[in-house]
Backbone bond lengths (Angstrom), bond angles and torsions (degrees), N, CA, C in turn:
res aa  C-N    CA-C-N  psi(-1)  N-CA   C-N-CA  omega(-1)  CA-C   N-CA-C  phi
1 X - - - 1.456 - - 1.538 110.85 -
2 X 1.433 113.60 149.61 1.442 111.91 -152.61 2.152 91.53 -72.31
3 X 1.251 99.05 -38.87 1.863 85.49 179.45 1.413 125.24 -74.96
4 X 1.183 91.50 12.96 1.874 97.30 174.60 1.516 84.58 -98.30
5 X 1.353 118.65 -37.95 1.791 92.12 -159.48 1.900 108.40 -81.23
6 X 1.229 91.00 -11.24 1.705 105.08 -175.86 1.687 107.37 -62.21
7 X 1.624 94.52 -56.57 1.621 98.84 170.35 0.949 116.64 -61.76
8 X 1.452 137.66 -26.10 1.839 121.94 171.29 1.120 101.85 -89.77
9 X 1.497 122.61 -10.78 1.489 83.49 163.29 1.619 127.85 -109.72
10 X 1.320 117.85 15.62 1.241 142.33 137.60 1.563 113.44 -29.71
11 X 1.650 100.68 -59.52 1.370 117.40 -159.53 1.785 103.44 -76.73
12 X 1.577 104.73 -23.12 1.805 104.13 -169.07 1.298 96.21 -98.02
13 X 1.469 122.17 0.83 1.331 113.65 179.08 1.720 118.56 -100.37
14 X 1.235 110.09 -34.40 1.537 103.50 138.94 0.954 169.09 -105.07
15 X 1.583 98.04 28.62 1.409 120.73 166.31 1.713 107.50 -106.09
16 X 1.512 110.89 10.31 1.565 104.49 172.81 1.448 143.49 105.51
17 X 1.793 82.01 -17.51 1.763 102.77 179.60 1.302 103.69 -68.70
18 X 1.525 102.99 -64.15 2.092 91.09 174.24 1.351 114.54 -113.70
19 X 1.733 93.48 -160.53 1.846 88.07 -157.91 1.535 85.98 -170.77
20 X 1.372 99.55 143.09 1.510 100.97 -162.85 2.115 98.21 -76.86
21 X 1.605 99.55 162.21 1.485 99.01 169.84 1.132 91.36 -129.81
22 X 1.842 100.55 138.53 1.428 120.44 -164.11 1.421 96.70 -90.22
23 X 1.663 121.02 -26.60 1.004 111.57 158.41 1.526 143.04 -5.98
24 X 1.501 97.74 -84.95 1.365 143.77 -167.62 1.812 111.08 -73.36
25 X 1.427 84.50 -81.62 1.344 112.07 162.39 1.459 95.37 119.71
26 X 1.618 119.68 30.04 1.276 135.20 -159.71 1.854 98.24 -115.86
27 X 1.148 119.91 -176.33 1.124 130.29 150.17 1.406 124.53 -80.27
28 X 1.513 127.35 152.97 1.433 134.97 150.39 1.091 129.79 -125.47
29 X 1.271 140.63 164.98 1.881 152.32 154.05 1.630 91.02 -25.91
30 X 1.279 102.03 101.00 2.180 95.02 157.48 1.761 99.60 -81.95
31 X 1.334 106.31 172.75 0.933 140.46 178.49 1.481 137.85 -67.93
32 X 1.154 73.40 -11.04 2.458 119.78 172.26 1.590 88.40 -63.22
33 X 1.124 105.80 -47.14 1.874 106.19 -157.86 1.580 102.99 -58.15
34 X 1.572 108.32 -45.07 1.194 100.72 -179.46 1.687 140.28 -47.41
35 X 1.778 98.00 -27.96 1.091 103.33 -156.73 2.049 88.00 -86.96
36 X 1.520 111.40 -5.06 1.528 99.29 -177.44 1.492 110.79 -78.37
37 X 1.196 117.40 -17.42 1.714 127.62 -148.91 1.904 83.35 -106.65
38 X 1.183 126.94 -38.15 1.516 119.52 173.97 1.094 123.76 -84.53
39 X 1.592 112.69 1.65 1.924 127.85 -170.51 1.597 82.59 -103.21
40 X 1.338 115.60 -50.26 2.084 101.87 176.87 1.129 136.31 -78.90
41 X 1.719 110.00 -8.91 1.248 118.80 161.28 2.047 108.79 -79.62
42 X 0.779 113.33 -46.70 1.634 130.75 170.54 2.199 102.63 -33.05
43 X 1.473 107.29 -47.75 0.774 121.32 -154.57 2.068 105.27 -81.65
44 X 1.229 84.83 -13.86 1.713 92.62 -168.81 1.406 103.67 -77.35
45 X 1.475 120.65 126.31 1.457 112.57 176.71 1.186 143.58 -91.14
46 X 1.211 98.83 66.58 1.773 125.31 -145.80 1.767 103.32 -58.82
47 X 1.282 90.79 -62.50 1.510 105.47 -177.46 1.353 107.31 106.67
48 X 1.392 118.16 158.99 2.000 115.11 162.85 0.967 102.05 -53.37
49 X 1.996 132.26 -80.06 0.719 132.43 -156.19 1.548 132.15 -42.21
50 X 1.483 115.07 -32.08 1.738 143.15 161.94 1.413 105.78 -50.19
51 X 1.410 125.94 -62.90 1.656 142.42 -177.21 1.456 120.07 -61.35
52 X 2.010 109.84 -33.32 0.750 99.96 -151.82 1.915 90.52 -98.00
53 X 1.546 107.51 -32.70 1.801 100.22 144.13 1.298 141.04 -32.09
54 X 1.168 112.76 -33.05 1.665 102.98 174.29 1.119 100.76 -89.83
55 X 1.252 133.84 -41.11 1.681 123.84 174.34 1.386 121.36 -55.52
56 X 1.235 117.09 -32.96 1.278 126.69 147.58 1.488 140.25 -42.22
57 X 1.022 116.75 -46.52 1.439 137.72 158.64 0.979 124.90 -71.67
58 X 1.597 139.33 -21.35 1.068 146.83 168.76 1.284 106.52 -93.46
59 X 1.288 127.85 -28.82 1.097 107.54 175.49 1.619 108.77 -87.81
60 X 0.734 129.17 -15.54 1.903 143.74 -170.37 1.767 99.13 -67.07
61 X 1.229 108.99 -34.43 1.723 123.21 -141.56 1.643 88.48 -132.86
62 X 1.112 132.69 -14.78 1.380 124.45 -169.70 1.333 134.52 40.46
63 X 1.471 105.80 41.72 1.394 146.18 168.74 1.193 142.54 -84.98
64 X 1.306 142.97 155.03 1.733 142.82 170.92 1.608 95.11 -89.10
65 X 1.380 111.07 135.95 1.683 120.07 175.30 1.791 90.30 -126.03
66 X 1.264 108.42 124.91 1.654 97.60 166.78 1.846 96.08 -158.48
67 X 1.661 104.73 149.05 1.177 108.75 -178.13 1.358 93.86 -115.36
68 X 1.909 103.51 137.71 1.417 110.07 -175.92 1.695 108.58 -125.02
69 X 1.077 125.40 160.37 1.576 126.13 174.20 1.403 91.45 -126.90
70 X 1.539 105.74 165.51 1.600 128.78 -164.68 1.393 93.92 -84.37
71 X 1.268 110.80 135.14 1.804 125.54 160.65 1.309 115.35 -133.96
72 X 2.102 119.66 76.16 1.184 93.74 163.47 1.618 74.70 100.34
73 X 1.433 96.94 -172.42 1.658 106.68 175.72 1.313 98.23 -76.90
74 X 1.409 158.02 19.95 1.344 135.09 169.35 1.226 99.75 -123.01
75 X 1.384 107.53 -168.25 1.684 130.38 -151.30 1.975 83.38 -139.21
76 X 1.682 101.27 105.59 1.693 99.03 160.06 1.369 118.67 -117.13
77 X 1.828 92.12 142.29 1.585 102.16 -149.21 2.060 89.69 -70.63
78 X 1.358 124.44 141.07 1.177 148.67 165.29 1.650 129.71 -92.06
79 X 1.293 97.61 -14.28 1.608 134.16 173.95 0.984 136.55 156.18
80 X 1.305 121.83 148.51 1.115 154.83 -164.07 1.494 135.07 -110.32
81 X 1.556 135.35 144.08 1.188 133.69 144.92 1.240 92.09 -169.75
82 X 2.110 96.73 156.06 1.359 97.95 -170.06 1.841 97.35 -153.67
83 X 0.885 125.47 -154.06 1.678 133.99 -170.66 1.454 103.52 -122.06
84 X 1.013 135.15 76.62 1.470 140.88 175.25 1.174 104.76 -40.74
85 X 1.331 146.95 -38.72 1.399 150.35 167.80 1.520 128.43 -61.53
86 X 1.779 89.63 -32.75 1.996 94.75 174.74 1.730 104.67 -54.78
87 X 1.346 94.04 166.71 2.079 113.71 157.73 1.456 95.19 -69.54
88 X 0.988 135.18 56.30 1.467 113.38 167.24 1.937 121.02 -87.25
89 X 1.555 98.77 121.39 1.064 123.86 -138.19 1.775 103.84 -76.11
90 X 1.460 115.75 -16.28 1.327 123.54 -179.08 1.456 122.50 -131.45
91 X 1.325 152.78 140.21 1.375 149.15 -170.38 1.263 113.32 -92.08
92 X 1.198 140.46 99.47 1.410 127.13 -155.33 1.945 90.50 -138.80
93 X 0.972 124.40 177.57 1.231 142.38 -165.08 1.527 152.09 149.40
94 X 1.493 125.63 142.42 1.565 115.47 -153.72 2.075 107.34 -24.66
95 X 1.094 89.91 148.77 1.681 104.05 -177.93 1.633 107.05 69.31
96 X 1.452 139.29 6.22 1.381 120.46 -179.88 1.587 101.52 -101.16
97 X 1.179 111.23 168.11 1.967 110.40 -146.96 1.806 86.95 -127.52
98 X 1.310 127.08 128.56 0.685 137.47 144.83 1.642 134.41 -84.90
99 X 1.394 126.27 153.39 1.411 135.88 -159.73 1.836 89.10 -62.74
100 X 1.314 106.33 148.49 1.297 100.64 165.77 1.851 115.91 -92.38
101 X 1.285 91.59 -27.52 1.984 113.61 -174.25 1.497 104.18 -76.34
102 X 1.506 125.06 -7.70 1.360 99.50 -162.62 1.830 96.13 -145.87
103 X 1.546 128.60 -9.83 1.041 143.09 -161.67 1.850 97.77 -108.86
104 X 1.242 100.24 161.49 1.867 113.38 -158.69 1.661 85.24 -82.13
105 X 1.457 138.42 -48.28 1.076 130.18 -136.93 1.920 88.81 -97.66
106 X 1.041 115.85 -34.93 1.630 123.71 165.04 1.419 117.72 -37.30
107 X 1.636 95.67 -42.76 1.375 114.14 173.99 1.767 123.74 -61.18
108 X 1.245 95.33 -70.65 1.540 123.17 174.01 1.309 99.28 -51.96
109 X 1.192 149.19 -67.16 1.667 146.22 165.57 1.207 101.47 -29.85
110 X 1.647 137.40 -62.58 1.296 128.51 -136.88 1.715 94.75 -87.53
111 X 1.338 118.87 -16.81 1.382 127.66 -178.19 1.464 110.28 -61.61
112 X 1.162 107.53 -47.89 1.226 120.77 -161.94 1.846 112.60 -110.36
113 X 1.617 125.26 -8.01 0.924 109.32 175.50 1.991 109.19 -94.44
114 X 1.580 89.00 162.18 2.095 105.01 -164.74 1.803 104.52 -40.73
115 X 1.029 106.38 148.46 1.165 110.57 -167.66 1.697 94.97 -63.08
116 X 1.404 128.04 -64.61 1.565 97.96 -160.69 1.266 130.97 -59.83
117 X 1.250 110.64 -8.34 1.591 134.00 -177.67 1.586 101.05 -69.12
118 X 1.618 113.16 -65.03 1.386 108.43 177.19 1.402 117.16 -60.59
119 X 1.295 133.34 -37.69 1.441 137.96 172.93 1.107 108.51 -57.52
120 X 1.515 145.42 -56.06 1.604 128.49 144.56 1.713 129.45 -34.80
121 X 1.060 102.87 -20.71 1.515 112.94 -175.49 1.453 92.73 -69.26
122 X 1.710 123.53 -63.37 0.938 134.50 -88.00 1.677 77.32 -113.40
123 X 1.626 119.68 -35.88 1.309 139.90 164.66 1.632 110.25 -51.26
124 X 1.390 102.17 -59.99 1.237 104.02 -173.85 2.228 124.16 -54.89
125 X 1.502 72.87 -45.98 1.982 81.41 166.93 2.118 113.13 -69.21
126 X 0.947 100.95 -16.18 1.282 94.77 -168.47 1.976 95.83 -86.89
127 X 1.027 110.77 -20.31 2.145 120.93 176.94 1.419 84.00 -77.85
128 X 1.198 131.31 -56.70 1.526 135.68 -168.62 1.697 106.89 -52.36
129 X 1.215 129.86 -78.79 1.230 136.42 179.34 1.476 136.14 -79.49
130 X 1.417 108.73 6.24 1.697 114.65 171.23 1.139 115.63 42.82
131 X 1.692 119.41 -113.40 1.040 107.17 -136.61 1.872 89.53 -105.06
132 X 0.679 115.47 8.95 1.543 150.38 168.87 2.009 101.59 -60.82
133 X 1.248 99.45 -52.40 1.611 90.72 -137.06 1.731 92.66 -80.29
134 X 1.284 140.18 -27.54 1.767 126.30 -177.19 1.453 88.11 -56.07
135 X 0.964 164.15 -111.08 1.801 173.82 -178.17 1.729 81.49 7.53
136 X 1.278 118.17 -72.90 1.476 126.35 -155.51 1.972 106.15 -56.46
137 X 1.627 115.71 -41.01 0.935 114.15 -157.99 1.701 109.96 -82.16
138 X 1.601 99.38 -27.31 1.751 116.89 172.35 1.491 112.58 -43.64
139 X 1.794 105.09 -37.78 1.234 102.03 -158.44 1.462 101.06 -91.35
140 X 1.570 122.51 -8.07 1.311 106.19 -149.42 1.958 79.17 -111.74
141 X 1.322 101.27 -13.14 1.831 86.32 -178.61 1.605 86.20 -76.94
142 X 1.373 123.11 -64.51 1.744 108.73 177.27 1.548 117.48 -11.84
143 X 1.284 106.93 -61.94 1.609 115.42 -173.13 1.501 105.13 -40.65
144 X 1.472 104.13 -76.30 1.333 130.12 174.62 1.761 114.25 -14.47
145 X 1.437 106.03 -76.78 0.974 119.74 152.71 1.746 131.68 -14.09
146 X 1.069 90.19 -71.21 1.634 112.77 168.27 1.467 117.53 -57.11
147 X 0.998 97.68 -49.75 1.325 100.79 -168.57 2.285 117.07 -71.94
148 X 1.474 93.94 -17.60 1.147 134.80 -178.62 1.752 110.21 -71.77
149 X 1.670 101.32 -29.61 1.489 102.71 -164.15 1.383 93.37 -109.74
150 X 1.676 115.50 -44.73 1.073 113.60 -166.74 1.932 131.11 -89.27
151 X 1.860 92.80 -32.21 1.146 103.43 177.90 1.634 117.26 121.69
152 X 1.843 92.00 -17.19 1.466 84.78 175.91 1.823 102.35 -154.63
153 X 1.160 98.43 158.44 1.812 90.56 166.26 1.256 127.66 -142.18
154 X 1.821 104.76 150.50 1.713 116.13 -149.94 1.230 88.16 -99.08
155 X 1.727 100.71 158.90 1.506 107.59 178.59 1.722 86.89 -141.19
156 X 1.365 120.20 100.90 1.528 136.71 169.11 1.868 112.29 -86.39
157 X 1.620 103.87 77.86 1.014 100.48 167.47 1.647 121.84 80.14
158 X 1.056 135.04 -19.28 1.607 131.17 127.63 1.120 142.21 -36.99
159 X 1.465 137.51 -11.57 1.120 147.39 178.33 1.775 106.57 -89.35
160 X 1.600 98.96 -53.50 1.587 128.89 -169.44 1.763 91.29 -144.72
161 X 1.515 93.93 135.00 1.408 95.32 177.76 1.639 106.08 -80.58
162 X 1.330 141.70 -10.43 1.427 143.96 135.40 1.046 157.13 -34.83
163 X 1.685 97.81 -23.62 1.528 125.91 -150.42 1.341 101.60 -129.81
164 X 1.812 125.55 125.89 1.087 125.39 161.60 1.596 95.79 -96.47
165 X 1.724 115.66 160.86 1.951 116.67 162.78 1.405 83.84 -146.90
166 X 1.347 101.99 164.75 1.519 141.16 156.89 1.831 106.73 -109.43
167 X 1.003 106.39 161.73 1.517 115.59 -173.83 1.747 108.08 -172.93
168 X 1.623 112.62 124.08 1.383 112.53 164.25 1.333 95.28 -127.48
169 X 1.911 101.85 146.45 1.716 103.42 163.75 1.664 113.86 -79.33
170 X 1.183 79.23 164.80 2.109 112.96 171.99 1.434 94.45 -77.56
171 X 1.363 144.20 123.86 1.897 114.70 144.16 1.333 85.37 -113.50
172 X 1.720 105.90 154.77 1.335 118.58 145.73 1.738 116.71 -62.29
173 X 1.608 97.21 165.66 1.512 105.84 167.83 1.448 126.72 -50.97
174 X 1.258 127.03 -7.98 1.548 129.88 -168.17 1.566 95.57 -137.59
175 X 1.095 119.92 2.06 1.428 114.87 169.26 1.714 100.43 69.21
176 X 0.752 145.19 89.96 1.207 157.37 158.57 1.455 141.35 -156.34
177 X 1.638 104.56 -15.17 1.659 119.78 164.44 1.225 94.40 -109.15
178 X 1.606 126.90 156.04 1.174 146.87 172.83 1.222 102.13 -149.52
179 X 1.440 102.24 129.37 2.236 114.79 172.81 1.442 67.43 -121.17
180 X 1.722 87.59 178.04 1.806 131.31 157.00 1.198 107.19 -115.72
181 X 1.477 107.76 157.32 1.415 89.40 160.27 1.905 93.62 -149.72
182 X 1.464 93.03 128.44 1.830 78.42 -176.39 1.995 112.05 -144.43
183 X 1.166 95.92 170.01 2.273 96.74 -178.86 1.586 79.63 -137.33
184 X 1.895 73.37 136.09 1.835 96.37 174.22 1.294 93.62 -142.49
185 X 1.392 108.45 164.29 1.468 120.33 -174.68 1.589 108.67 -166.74
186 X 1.334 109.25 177.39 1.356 127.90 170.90 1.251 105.06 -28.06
187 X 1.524 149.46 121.49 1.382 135.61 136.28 1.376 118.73 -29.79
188 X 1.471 122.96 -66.43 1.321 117.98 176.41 1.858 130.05 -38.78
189 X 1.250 98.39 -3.53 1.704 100.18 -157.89 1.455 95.09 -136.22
190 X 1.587 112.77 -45.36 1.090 117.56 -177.64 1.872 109.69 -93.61
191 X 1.149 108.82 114.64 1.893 104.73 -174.46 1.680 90.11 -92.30
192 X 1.703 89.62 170.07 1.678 110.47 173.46 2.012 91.23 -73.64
193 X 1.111 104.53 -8.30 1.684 97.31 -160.62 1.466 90.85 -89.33
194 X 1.297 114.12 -68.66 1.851 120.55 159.77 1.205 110.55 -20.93
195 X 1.202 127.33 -38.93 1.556 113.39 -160.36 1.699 97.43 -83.88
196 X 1.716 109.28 -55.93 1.796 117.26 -172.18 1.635 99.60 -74.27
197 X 1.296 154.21 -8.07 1.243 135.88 177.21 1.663 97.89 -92.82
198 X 1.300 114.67 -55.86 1.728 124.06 -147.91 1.644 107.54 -111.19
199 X 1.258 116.73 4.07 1.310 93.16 -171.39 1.889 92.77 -132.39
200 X 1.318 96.36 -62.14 1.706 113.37 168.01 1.636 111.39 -3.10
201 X 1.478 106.77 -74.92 1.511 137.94 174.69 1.800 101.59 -30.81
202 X 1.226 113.67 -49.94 1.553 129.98 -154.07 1.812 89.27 -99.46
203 X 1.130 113.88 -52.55 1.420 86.20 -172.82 1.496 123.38 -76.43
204 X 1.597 119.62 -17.47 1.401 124.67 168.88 1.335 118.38 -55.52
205 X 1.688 119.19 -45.12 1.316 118.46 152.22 1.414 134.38 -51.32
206 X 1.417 110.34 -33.14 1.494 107.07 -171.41 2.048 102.43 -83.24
207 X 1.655 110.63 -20.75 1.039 125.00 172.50 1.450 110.40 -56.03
208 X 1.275 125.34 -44.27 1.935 144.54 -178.61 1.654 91.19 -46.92
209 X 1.738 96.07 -64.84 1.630 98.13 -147.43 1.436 91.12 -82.88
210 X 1.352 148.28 -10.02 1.661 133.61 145.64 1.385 115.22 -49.26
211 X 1.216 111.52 -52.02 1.802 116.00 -174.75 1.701 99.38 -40.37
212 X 1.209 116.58 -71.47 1.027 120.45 -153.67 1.859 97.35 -55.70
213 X 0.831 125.22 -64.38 1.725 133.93 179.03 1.928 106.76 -35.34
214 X 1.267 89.05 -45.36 1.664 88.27 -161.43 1.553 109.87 -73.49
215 X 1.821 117.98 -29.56 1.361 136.53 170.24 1.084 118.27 -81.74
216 X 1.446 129.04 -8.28 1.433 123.21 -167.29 1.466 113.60 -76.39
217 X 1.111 131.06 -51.19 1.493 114.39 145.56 1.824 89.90 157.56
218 X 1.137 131.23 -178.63 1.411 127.73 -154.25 1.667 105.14 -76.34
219 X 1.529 119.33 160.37 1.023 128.21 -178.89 1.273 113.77 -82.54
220 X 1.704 109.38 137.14 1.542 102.78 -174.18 1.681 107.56 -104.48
């Protein structure tokens, strides 16, 4: 009912979430929001040593390293580091949402998250992409697959026609949280061969010493 939605939004308007546009004469996103999306990144127990690995690796490899969790049909990035110096071919950064159907870490999540969860997922992307999604779903059970035998899964240019990534998930001990965590780069610089000889190896490890940070349980 329209005065129920008036009172919440009464209620998001002074606590910060929105904020009128004089524009419009509509509502917008306040600036409140921000502080929720940096209170759950805050909350992840990454550690230095976790943070200071992906910066490491990206800069080593001249790569994007970012760990994302599922929102919805996408994958939102949770962190970041990358090589300010690489060609890196797209601007992406904490809070930007990647495809879940067509991106490495979409992949690596969907591998590894509980089956009814992915079977809703899996429904839900297929309403999303029509006539799109039999082509889309081949590739992502492939992934799946792959990712199943090997530990991780490549995304050569499907995501971004520029961009090769690698991507392995996080699971908790009971299987019920799932991150990604993946480095993409230039195709030209970065090969599918680069990614499974030299990089693969390094991010499955750096994936171990996240697990443990991200499951350990809240900061006291």
């Amino acid at each position: 009912p329209q005065p129920t939605v008036w009172r919440l939004c009464h209620t998001l308007l002074r606590s910060g979430y929105l904020a009128p546009s004089t524009a419009s004469g509509k509502l917008r996103i306040g600036v409140g929001v921000l502080g929720l999306g940096y209170a759950a990144v805050a909350m992840l127990n990454l550690g230095e040593l976790a943070l200071h690995e992906m910066h490491r690796l990206a800069l080593e490899f001249h790569v994007a390293c970012s760990l994302a969790a599922p929102d919805r049909t996408d994958m939102l990035i949770v962190q970041r580091a990358q090589d300010d110096n690489s060609m890196l071919v797209v601007n992406l950064h904490v809070g930007s949402r990647l495809p879940m159907a067509t991106s490495s870490v979409g992949w690596a999540f969907l591998a590894q998250a509980p089956e009814p969860v992915r079977a809703a997922l899996l429904r839900d992307l297929g309403k999303r992409y029509g006539r799109e999604w039999p082509e889309l779903r081949k590739r992502i059970d492939a992934a799946i697959e792959a990712c199943h035998r090997r530990g991780y899964a490549l995304n050569s240019r499907i995501y971004h026609r520029d961009i090769n990534a690698i991507a392995v998930p996080i699971v908790s001990d009971d299987g019920s949280q799932v991150y990604a965590l993946n480095c993409g780069g230039p195709a030209a610089t970065i090969t599918m061969k680069k990614l499974e000889k030299e990089i693969a190896p390094r991010l499955i490890e750096l994936a171990g010493i996240m697990r443990s940070g991200l499951f350990a349980g809240p900061r006291r």
